[in-house]
C-alpha positions as CSV (number, residue, x, y, z in Angstrom):
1,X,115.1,128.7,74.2
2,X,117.2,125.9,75.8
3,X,117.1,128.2,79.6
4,X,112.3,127.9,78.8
5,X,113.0,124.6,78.7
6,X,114.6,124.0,81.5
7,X,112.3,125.9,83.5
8,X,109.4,123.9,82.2
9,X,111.3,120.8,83.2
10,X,111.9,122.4,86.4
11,X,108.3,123.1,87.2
12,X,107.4,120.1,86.3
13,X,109.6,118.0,88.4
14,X,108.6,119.8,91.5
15,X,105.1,119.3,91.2
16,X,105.4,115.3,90.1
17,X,108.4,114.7,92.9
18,X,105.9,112.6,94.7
19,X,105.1,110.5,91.4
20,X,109.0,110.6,91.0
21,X,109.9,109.1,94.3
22,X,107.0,106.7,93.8
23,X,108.3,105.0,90.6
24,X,112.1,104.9,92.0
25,X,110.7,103.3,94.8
26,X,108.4,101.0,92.4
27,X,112.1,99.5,90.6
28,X,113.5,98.9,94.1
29,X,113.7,100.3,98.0
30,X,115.8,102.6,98.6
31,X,116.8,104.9,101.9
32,X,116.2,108.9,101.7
33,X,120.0,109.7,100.5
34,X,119.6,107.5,97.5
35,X,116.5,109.0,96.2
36,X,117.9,112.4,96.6
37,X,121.0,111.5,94.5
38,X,119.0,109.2,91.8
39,X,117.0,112.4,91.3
40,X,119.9,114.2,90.9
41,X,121.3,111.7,88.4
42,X,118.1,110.8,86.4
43,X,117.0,114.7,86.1
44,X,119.4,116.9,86.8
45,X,117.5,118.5,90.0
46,X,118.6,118.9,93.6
47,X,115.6,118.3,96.1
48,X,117.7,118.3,99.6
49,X,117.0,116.9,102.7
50,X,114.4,119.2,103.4
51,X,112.4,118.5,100.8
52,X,112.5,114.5,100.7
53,X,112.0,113.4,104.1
54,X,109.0,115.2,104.6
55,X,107.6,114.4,101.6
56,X,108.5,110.6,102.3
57,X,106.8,111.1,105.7
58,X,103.4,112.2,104.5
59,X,103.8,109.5,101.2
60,X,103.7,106.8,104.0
61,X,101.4,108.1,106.3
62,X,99.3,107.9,103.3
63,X,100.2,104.3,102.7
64,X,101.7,104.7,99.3
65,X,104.7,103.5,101.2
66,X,106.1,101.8,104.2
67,X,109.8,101.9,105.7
68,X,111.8,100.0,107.9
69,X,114.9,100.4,109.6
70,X,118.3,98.8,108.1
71,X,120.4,98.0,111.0
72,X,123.3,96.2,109.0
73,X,125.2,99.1,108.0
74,X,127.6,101.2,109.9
75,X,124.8,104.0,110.2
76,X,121.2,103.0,110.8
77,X,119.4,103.7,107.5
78,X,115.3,104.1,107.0
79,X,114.4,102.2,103.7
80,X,111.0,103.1,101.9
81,X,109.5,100.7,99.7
82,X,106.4,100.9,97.8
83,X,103.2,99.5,98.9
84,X,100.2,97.8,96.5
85,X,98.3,101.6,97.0
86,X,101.4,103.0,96.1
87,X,101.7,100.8,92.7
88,X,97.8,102.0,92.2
89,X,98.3,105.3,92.4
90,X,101.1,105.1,90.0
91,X,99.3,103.3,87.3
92,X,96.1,106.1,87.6
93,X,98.9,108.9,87.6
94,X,100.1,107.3,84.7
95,X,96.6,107.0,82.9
96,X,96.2,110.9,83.7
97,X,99.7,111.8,82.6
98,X,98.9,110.0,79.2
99,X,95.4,111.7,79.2
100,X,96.8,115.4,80.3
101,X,99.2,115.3,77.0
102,X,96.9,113.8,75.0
103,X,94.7,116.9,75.6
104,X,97.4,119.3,75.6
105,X,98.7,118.0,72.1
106,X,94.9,118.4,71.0
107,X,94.7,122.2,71.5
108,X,97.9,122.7,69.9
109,X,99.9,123.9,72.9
110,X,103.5,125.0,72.3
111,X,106.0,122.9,71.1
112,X,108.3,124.3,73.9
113,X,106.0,123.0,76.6
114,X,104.8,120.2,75.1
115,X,109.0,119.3,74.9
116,X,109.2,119.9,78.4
117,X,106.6,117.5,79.5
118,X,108.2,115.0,77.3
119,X,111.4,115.6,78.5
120,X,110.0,114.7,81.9
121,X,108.3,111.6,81.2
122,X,110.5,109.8,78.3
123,X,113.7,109.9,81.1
124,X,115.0,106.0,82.0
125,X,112.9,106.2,85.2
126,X,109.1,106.4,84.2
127,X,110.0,103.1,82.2
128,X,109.8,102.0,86.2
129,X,106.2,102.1,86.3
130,X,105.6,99.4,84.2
131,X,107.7,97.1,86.1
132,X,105.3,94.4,88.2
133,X,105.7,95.1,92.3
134,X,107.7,92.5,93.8
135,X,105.2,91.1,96.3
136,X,107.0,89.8,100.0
């Protein structure tokens, strides 16, 4: 039972890494290696190298975020932030997350999945969304 779970979790973080990155990026900026091991803390899920900065690169060509070069460090790091689009599209993901399980809890889905899915969104970071955008 505990191994389904898992896998539900699983599923789910891959396909709402973008919203992930998004929120960690809401609470503060942070450079590519960061957001790989905060995802690794907060969830328990390794998303490499591979799978971040290309995902970072099309969440900013979309304007969800924006990065800049830190120069005051011993390596050159890239820092993504959030941007106001970015903060919109996590408060309407987080209108049609709310929505989704209110639906699914309606038709009586499994407890198993519906545990899953709240597994995924009570963690410490989707608190993040409702933290106000620091504007510059």
């Amino acid at each position: 039972m505990r191994q389904k779970s898992r896998e539900v979790q699983n599923k789910l973080m891959k396909g709402l890494l973008d919203l992930v990155i998004l929120q960690f990026l809401n609470a503060k900026p942070m450079h590519g290696y960061q957001i790989i091991s905060s995802i690794r803390k907060n969830f328990g899920v390794y998303f490499g190298p591979s799978t971040i900065y290309p995902l970072l690169n099309t969440l900013e060509e979309k304007g969800y975020i924006k990065s800049q070069w830190d120069l005051n460090h011993e390596r050159p790091r890239k820092v993504y932030e959030l941007t106001n689009e970015g903060q919109n599209l996590l408060s309407f993901t987080e209108n049609s997350l709310n929505h989704i399980c209110r639906k699914i809890s309606n038709i009586g889905l499994s407890k198993n999945l519906m545990n899953g899915v709240n597994g995924i969104l009570q963690r410490p970071i989707y608190t993040t969304m409702k933290k106000p955008v620091a504007k510059k």
